[in-house]
C-alpha positions in Angstrom: 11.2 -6.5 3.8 10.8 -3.0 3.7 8.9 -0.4 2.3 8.5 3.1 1.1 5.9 5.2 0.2 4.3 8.6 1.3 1.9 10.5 2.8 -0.1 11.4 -0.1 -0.8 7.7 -0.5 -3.0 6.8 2.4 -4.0 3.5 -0.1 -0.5 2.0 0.1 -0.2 2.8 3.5 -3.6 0.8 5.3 -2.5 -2.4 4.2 1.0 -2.1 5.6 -0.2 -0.9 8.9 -3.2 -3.3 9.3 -0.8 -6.5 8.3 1.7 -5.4 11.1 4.9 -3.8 9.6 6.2 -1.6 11.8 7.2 1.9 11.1 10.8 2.8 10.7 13.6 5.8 9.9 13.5 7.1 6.2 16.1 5.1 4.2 18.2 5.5 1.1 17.0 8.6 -1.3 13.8 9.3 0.5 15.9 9.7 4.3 15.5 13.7 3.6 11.7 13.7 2.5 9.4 15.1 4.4 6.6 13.0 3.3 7.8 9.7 3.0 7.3 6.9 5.8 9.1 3.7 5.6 7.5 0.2 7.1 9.5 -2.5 7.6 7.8 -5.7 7.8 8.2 -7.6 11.8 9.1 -11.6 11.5 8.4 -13.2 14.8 
C-alpha cells in the first residue's frame, strides 16, 4: 500500500511513521511537489 500526503499534515503523517511504512520517492501527480512525502507500507 502506499501513501500520499504532505508536509503541512503532520496528523496523517505520525501514524504512518509510527506503524512502520517506510518512506519512498514522490509518485504519480505529486512526483514534482515539493511538499508531498509518499510512505509505502513494508510486508515482512
Amino acid at each position: 500500500m502506499t501513501l500520499e500526503t504532505g508536509t503541512r499534515q503532520p496528523g496523517a503523517i505520525a501514524p504512518h511513521r509510527s506503524s512502520g511504512s517506510a518512506p519512498i520517492a514522490p509518485f504519480g501527480v505529486y512526483r514534482d511537489e515539493p511538499g508531498s512525502l509518499c510512505f509505502a507500507e513494508v510486508i515482512s
